[in-house]
GUTOR-899358 format. One record per residue: x, y, z of N, C-alpha, C in turn; residue number from 1. Coordinates in nm, 3 decimals, always signed. Layout:
REM residues N
      nc1      nc2      nc3     cac1     cac2     cac3      cc1      cc2      cc3  seq
        X        Y        Z        X        Y        Z        X        Y        Z  NUM
...
//
This chain:
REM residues 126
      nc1      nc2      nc3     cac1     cac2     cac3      cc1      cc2      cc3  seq
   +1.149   -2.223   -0.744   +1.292   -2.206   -0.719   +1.341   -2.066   -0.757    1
   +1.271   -1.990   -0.861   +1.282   -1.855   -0.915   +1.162   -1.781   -0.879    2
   +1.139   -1.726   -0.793   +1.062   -1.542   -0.779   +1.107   -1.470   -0.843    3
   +1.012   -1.447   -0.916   +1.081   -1.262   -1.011   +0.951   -1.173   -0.969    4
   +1.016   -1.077   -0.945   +0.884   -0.973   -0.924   +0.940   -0.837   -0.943    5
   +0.894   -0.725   -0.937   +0.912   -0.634   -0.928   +0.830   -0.517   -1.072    6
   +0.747   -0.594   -1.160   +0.686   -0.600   -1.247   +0.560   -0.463   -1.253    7
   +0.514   -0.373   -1.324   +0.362   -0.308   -1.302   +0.413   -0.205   -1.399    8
   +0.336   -0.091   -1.350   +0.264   -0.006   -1.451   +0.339   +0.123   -1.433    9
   +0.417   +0.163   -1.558   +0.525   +0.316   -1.553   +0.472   +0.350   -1.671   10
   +0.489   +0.516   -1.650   +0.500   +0.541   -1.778   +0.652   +0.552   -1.816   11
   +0.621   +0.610   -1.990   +0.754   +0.632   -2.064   +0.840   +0.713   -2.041   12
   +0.958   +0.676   -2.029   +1.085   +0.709   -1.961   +1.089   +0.703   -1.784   13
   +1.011   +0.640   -1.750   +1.039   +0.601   -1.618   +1.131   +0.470   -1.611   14
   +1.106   +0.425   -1.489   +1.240   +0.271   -1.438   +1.148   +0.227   -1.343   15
   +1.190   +0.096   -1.393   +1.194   +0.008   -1.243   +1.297   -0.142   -1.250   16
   +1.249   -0.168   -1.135   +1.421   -0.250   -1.110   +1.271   -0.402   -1.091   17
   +1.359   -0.489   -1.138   +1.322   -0.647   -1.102   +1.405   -0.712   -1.024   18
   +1.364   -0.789   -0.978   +1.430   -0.896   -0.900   +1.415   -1.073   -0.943   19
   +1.478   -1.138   -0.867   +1.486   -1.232   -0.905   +1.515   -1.320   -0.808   20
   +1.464   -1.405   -0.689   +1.578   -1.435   -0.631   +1.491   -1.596   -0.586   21
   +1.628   -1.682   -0.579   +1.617   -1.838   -0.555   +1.615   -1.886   -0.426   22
   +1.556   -1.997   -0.458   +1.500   -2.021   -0.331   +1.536   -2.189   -0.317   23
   +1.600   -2.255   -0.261   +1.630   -2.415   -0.257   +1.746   -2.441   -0.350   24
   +1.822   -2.333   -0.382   +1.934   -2.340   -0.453   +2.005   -2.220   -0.473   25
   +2.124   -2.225   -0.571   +2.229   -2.055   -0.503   +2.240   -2.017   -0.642   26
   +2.248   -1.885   -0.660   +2.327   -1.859   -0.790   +2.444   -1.874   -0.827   27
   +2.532   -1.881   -0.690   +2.659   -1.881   -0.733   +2.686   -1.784   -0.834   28
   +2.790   -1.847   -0.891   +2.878   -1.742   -1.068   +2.830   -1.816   -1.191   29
   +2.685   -1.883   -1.179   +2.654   -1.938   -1.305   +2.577   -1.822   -1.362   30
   +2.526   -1.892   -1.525   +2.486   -1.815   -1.597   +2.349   -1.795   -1.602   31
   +2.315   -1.606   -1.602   +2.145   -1.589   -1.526   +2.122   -1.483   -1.682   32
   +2.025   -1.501   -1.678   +1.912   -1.423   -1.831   +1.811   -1.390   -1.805   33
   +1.727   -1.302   -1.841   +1.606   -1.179   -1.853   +1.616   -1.215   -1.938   34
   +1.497   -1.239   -1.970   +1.392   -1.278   -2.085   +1.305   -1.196   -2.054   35
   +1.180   -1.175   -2.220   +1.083   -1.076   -2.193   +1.002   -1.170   -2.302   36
   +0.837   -1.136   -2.306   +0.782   -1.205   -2.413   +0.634   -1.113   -2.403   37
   +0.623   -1.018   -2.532   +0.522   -0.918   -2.522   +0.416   -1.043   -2.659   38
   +0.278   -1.026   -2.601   +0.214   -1.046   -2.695   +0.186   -1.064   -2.802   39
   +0.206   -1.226   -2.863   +0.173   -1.224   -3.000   +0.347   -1.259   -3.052   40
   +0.432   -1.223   -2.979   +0.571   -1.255   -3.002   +0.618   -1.323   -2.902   41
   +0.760   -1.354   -3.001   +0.852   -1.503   -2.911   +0.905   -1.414   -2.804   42
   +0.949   -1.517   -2.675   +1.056   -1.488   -2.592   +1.175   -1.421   -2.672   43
   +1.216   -1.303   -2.619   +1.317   -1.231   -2.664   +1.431   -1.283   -2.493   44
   +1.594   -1.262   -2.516   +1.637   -1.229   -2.411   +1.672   -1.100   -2.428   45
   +1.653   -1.004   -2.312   +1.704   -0.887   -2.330   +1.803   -0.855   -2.230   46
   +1.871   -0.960   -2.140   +2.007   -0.899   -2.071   +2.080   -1.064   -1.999   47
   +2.208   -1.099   -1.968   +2.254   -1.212   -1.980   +2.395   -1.207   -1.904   48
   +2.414   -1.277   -1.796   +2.566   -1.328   -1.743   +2.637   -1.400   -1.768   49
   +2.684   -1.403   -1.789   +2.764   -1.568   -1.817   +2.862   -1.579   -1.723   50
   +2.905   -1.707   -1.706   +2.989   -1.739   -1.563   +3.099   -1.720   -1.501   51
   +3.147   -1.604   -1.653   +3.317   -1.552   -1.666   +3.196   -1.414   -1.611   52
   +3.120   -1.378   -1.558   +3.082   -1.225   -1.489   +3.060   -1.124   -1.637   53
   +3.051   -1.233   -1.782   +3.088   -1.087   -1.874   +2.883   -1.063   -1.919   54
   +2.838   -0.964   -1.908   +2.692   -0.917   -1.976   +2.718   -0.901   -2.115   55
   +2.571   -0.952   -2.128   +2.542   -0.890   -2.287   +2.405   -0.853   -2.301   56
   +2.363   -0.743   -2.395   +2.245   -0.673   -2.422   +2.230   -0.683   -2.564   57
   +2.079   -0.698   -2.575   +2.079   -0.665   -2.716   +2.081   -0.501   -2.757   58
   +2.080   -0.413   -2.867   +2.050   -0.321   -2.924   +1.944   -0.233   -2.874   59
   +1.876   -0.348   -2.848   +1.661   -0.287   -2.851   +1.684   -0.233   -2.683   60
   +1.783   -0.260   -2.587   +1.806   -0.238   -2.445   +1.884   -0.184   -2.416   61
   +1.983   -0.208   -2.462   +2.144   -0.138   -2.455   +2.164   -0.026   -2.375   62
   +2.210   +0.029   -2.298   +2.230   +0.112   -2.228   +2.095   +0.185   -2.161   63
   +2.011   +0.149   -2.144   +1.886   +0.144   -2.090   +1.854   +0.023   -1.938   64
   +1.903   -0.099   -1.996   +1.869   -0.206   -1.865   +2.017   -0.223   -1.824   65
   +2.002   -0.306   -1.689   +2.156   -0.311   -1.657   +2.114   -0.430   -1.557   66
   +2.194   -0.543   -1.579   +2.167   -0.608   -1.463   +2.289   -0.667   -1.406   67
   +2.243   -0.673   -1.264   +2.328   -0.710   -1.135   +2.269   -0.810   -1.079   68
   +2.353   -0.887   -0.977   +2.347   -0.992   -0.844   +2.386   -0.969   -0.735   69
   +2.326   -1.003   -0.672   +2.404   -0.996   -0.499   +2.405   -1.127   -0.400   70
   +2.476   -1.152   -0.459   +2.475   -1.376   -0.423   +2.490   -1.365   -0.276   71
   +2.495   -1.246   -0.170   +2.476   -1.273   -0.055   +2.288   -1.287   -0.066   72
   +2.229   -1.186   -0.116   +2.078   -1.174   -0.101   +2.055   -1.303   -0.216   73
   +2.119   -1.407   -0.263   +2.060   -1.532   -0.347   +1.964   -1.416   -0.451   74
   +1.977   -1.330   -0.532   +1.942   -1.226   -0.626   +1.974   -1.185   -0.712   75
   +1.924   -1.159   -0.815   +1.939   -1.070   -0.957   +1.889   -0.959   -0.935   76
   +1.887   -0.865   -1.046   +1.806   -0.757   -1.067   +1.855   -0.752   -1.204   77
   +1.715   -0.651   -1.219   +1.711   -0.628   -1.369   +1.643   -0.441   -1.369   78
   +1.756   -0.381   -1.379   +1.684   -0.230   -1.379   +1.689   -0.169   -1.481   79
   +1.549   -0.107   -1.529   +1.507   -0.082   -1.666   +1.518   +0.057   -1.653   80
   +1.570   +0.182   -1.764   +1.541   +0.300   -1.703   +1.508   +0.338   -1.841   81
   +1.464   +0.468   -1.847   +1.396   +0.505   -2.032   +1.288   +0.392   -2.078   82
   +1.217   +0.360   -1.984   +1.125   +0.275   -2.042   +1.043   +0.335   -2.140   83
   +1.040   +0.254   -2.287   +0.940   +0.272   -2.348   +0.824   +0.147   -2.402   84
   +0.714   +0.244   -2.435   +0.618   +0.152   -2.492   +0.654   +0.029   -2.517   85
   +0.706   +0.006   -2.594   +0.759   -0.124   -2.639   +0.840   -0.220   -2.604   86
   +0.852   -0.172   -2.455   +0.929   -0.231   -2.339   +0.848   -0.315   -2.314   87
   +0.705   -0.297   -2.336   +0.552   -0.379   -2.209   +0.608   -0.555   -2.256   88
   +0.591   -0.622   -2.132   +0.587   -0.746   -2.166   +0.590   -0.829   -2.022   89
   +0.609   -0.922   -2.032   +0.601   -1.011   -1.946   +0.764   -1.053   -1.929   90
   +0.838   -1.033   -1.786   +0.966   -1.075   -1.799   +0.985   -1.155   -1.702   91
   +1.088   -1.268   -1.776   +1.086   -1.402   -1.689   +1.308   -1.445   -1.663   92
   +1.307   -1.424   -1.571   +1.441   -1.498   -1.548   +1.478   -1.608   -1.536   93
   +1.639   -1.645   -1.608   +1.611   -1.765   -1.586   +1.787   -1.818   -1.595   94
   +1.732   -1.936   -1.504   +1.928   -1.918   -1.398   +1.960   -2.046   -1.388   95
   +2.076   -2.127   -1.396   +2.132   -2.245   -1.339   +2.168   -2.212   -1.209   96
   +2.090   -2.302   -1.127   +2.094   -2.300   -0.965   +2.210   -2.432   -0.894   97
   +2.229   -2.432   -0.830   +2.365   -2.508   -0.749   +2.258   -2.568   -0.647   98
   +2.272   -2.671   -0.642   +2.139   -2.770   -0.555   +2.220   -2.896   -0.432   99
   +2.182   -2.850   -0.361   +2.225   -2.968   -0.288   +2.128   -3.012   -0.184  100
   +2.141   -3.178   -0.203   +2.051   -3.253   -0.116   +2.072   -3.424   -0.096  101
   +1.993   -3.446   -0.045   +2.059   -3.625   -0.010   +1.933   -3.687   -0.045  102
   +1.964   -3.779   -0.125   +1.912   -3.928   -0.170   +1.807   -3.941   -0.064  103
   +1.710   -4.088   -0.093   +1.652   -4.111   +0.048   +1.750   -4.221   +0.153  104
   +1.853   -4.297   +0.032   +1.956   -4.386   +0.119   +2.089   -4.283   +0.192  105
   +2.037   -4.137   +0.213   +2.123   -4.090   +0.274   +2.267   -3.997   +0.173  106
   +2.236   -4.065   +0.069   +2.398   -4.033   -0.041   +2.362   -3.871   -0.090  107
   +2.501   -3.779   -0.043   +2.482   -3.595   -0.103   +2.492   -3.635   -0.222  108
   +2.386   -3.534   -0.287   +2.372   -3.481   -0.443   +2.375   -3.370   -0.465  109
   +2.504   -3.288   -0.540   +2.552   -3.188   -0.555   +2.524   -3.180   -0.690  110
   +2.426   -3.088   -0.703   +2.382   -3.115   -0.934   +2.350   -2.957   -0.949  111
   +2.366   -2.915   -1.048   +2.271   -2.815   -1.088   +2.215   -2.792   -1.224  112
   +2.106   -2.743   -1.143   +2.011   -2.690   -1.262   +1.909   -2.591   -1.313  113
   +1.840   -2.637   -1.439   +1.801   -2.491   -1.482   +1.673   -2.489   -1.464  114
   +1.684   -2.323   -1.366   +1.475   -2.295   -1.430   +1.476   -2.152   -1.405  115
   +1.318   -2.145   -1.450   +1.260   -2.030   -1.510   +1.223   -1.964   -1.410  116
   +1.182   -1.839   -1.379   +1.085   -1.790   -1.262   +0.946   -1.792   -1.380  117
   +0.824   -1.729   -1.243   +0.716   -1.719   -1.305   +0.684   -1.647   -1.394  118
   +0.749   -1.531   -1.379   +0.747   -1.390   -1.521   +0.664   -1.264   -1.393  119
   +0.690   -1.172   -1.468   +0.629   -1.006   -1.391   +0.590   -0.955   -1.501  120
   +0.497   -0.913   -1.474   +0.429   -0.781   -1.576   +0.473   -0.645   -1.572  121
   +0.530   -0.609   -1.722   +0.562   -0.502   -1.709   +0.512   -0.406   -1.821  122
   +0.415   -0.305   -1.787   +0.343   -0.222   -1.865   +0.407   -0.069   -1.913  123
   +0.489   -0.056   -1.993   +0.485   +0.093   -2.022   +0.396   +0.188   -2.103  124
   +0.329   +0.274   -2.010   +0.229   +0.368   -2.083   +0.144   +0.466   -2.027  125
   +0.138   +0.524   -2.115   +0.098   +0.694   -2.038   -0.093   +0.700   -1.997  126
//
């Protein structure tokens, strides 16, 4: 339901942009998160919407990542710029989707819910 990709190999102080985008459900104005999880450590989130449109970053990202949607393209992004070393990790998005579908007796089911994408690899290093 979540593709994230956009994931590989920069060096330090380069960028790259992620994506994110759903598939059998919408983003709508719900709430979407970047997550990252480098080796040996927990899932960190490092960027976040919430459904009033307001972001939040932690410290360790802050004016470095920036993320956007484009709910015509059903999409996130996540663009990293000043990448450093300690950026490398594995980043996984993760979104309440707007679902709609019908029963097998025919009855619409309008629900939503939450999931993860698969994660992208993201390597910073010279």
């Amino acid at each position: 339901q979540l593709q994230a990709s956009g994931g590989g190999l920069v060096q330090p102080g380069g960028s790259l942009r992620l994506s994110c985008a759903a598939s059998g459900g919408t983003f709508s104005n719900n709430a979407v998160g970047w997550y990252r999880q480098a080796p040996g450590k927990q899932r960190e989130l490092v960027a976040a919407i919430s459904s009033a449109g307001v972001t939040n970053y932690p410290d360790s990202v802050k004016g470095r990542f920036t993320f956007s949607r484009d709910n015509d393209e059903n999409t996130v992004y996540l663009q990293m710029d000043s990448l450093k070393p300690e950026d490398t990790a594995v980043y996984y998005c993760n979104a309440d989707l707007n679902v709609f579908y019908y029963l097998p007796d025919g009855t619409p089911v309008a629900a939503k819910y939450n999931y993860w994408g698969q994660g992208t690899l993201v390597t910073v290093s010279s």
